[in-house]
C-alpha positions in Angstrom: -5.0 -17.0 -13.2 -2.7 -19.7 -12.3 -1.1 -19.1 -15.3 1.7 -16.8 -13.5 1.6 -14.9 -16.7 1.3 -10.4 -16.3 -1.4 -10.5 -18.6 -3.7 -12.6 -16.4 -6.7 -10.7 -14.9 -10.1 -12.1 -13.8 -11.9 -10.4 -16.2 -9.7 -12.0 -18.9 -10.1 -15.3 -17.6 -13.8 -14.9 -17.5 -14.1 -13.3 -20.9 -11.8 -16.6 -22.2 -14.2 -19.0 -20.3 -17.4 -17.1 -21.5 -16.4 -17.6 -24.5 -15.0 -21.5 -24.3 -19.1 -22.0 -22.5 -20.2 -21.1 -25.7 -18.1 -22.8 -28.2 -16.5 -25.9 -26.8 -18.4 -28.8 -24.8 -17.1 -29.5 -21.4 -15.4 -32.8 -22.8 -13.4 -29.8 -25.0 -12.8 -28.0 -22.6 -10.9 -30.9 -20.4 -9.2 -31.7 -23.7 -7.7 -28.1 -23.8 -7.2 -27.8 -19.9 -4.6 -30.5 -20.5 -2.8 -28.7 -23.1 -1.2 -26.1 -19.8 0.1 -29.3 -18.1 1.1 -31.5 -20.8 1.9 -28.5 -24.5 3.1 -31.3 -26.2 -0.4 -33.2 -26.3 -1.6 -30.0 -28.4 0.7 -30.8 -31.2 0.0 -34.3 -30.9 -3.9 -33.8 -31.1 -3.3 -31.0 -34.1 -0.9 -33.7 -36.0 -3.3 -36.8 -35.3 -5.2 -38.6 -38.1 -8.0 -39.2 -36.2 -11.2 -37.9 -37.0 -12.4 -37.0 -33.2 -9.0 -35.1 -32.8 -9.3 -33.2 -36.0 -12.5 -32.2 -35.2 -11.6 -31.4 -32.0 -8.8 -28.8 -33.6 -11.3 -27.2 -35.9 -13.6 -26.5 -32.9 -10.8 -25.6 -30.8 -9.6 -22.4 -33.6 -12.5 -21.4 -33.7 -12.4 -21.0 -30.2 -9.2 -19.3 -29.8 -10.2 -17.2 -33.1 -13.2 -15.3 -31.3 -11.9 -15.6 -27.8 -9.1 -13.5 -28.7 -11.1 -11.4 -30.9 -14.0 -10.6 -28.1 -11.3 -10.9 -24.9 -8.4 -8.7 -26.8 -9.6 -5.2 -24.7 -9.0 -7.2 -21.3 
């Protein structure tokens, strides 16, 4: 919602968040919470060689994958 963005709605937002309860761990979740302060960080966690950040991403598309397939109505 803090977003400023016209699309934001609460049942958006809790759609999103039902969905990131049931695919990413909280620790993913603070991971990705960052990414709306700091965008950069996402491309340097997507371009990292580390295992714990590429698994991270794979989780992470699968998250926005279904989020926006299930919250796309909203």
């Amino acid at each position: 919602m803090a977003s400023g963005r016209d699309a934001a709605n609460r049942t958006l937002c809790g759609c999103v968040q039902f969905v990131a309860d049931l695919q990413l761990s909280a620790s993913d979740q603070r991971m990705a919470a960052e990414f709306f302060a700091e965008p950069h960080q996402a491309q340097e966690i997507r371009q990292s060689d580390s295992g714990r950040h590429e698994a991270f991403w794979t989780r992470y598309k699968a998250f926005a994958g279904q989020a926006e397939e299930l919250c796309a109505g909203y």
